[in-house]
N, C-alpha and C positions, 0 to 999 in steps of 0.2 A: 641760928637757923629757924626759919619761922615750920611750926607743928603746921603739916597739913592736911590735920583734921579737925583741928582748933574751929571753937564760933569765932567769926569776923563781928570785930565791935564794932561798936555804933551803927548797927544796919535799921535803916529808915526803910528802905523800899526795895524789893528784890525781883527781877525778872527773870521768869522760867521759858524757854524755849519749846514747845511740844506743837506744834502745825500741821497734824494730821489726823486723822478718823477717831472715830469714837474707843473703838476698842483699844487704841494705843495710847489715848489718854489714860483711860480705867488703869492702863499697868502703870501711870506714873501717882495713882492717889495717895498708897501707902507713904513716897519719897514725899507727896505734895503735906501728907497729916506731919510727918517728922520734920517739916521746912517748919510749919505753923509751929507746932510745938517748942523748939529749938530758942524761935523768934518770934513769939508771944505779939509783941508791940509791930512788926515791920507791917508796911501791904505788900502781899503776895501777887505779882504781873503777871497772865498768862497770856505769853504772844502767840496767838493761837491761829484759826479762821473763823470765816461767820458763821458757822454750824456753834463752835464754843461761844462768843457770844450769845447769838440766842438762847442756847440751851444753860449755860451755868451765872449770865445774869439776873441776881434776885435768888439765886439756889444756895442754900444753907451749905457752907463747903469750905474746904482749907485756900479757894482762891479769892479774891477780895475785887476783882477786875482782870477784864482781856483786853488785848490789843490788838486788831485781826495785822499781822501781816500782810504785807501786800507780796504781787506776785513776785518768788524769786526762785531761782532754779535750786533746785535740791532742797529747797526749805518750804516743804507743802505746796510743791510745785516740779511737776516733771522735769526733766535737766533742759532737756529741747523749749521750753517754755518760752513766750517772748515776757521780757522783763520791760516794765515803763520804770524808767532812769532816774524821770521827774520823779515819779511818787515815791521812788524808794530816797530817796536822797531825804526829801519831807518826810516822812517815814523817822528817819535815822536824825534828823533833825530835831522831832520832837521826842523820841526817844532820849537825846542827850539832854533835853530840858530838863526832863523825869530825874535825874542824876541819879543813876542806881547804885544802889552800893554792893550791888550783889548777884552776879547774875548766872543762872545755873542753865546749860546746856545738854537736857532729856529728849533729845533730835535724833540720836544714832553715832555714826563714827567721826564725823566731824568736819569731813571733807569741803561739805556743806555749810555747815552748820556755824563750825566754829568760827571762819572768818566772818559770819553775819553775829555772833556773838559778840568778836570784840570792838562792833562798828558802834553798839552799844555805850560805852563807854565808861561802862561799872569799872566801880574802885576794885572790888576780888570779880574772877571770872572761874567758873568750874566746869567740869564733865568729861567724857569719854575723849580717847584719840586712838585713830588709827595710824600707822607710821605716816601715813601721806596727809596728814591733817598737821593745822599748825597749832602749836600749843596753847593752851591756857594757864593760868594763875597756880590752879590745882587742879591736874589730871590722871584719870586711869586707862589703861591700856583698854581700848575697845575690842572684846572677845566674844565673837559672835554667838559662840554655844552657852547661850545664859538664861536664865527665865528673866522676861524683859521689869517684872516688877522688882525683882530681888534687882537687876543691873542698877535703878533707880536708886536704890535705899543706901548702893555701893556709894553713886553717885552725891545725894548730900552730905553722905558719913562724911565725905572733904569739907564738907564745911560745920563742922560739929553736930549736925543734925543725926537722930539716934530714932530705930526703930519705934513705934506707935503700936503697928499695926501691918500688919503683914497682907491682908484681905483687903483687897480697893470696896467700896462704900458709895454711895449715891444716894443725896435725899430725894426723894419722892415727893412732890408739893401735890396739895390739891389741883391746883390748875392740872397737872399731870393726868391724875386720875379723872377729873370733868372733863379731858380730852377721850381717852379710852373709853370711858360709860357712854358718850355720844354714835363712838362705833360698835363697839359691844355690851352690850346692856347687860348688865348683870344679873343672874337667875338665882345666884342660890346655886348654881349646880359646879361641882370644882370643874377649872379651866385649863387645861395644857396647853400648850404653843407648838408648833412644828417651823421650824427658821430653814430652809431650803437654800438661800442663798451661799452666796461667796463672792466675794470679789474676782478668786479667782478659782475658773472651772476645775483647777486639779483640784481644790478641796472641796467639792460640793459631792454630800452623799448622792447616788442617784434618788428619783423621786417615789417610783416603788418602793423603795425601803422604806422613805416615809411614811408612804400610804401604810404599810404592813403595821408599823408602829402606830398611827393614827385610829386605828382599826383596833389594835388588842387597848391604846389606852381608853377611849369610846366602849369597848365590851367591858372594861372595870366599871366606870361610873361618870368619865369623865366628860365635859363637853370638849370638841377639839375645835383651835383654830391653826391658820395658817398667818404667818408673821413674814413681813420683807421687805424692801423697798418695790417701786413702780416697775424696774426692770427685772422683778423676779416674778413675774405674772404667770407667765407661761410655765415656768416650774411649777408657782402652785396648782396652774387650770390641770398638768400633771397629774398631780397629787390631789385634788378632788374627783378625776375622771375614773381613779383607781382604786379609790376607798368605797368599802361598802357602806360604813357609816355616815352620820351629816358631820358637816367640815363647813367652818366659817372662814372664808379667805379676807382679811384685812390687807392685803398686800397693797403699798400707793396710798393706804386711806390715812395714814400716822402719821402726823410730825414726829420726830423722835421725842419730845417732852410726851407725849401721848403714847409711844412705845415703851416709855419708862412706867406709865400708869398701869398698864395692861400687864406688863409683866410684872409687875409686883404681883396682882392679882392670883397668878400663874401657880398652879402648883409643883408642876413640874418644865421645863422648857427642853426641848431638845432641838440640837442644832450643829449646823458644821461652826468647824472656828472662823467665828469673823463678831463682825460689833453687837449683837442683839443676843450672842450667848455672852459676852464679858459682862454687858449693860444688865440681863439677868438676875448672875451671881451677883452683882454690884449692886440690886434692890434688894438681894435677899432671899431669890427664887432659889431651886433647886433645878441644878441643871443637869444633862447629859451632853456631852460634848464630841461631835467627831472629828480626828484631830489626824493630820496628816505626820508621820513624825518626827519631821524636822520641824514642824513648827508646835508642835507637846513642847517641846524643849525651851521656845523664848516664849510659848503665849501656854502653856498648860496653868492649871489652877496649883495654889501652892499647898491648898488644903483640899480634900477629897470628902468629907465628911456628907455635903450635900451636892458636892458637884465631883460628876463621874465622868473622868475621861475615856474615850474607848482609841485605839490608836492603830493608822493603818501603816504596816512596816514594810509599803511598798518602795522599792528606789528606783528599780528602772524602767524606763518607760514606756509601755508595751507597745506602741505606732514606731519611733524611731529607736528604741536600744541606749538614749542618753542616762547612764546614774545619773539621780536629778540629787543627790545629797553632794557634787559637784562641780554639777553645771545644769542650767537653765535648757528648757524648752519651750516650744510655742504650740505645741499640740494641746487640744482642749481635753485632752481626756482625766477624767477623775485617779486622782492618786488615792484613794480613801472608800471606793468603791469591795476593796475586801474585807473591812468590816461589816458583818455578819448582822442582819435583821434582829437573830435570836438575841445576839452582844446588845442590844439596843434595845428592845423588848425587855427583855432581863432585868436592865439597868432602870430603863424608865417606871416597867410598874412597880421594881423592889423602892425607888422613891419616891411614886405617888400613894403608894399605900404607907410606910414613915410617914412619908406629909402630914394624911389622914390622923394619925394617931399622936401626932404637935412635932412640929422640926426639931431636928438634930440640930444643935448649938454648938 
């Protein structure tokens, strides 16, 4: 009976599956340091999109090379997506060239996932299933209530691969940093971030709050900016209309390598859950985090030391009456709106003054 959690020998070159946003990468580092460790000698494939290319080619890190996927439904791509036939076929073409011997599926439950894993054509295939998923080589039941980096570390354990590191990690280049200095020039005076966004509107604090927060970290000593993508504009215009302090809006003006610079910088970050609180903690910031509570559960930090989660244990949902712990709603309104300014306050200056006096390790 073959051990399946044994190393697979002879591994030359290994393909990781992960095609989606930033912050859902970050959970897969710790799995990505224990693949490298494990397999010393293999390269590390991440079939990822072009957001991961640009950003981790040429970056000091456990992957060695990406592959952008092309469009396919469920795999970093809406279900409803149109798919080109041709390109995926070429695609799957030159991925069997690659001859992988190894190929680990960090994608979710598998429905998706897993039939584009075994088109792959690796000699061992691994990762999660849901009963409606087809199987792989070596699989674990996919169980939704998990913290999504710890489900990862489950995931290589099948293939001999053994904890590192529990904390996902990000090097920081200088190009990073001469992206940042170009938008905000550096004083000398400490820096906090305020991250307003979300993907999606039930977890976005309201923008008051931030302001209220923006305001007591500004009366410490701090300079305050506003962090986001292009589409969080009008949150921050928001959130500067309502501070009494000055407030630097950056939102639109960062590549993400340039959001990695800026927030190292940072001495404290605060933000709702989504990619520029994980990206953060993963330079090394101190963060505060606001966190809806089904989602503390797959996307919380696993150490607390300098990142503070605050959590709102809202479930149903004040416009229609749906428990969102569930089932799904399409109303905009914030699930995360009852954590408390002072919660947030609290949190943020008791870790920018820590900061002050050298981080908590």
């Amino acid at each position: 009976m073959t051990d399946t959690s044994a190393l697979v020998p002879g591994v030359r070159r290994i393909a990781v599956l992960r095609a989606n946003a930033i912050g859902d990468y970050i959970f897969t580092i710790p799995a990505l340091e224990a693949l490298r460790a494990a397999y010393p000698q293999a390269e590390i494939v991440l079939l990822g999109m072009a957001w991961h290319a640009n950003f981790l080619t040429g970056r000091p890190g456990p992957i060695d090379r990406v592959e952008v996927v092309p469009v396919t439904r469920g795999v970093g791509a809406p279900v409803d997506a149109r798919e080109d036939c041709a390109e995926q076929e070429l695609f799957f073409a030159r991925m069997a060239r690659e001859r992988f011997d190894l190929a680990l599926q960090l994608h979710g439950g598998g429905h998706y996932s897993n039939p584009f894993l075994c088109r792959l054509g690796a000699r061992v295939t691994a990762g999660p299933r849901t009963p409606d998923a087809v199987p792989l080589d070596r699989c674990l039941p996919y169980v939704y209530w998990q913290n999504e980096a710890l489900r990862y570390l489950e995931i290589v354990w099948l293939v001999g691969a053994t904890p590192v590191t529990v904390t996902p990690r990000i090097t920081v280049t200088e190009t990073d940093r001469e992206e940042a200095q170009r938008v905000v020039v550096a004083d000398g005076q400490p820096l906090v971030a305020l991250n307003p966004g979300a993907s999606d509107p039930q977890r976005r604090w309201p923008p008051a709050r931030f302001a209220a927060v923006g305001d007591a970290l500004a009366a410490a000593g701090a300079r305050v900016v506003i962090t986001g993508a292009e589409d969080d504009a009008p949150l921050a215009a928001d959130i500067r209309q309502q501070m009494r302090a000055p407030v630097e809006d950056t939102t639109g003006r960062l590549p993400l390598s340039g959001l990695a610079g800026l927030l190292e910088r940072c001495t404290v970050v605060v933000s709702n859950d989504t990619g520029p609180l994980h990206l953060a903690a993963a330079v090394g910031t101190a963060t505060v985090g606001i966190y809806w509570c089904v989602n503390m559960i797959n996307a919380g930090p696993v150490t607390t030391a300098r990142q503070r989660p605050l959590i709102s244990w809202q479930r149903i949902c004040p416009v229609c009456g749906i428990d969102r712990i569930h089932q799904r709603c399409d109303d905009q309104t914030s699930f995360v709106a009852e954590v408390a300014a002072d919660e947030v306050i609290t949190a943020a200056l008791e870790l920018y003054r820590s900061e002050a006096d050298g981080p908590i390790v």
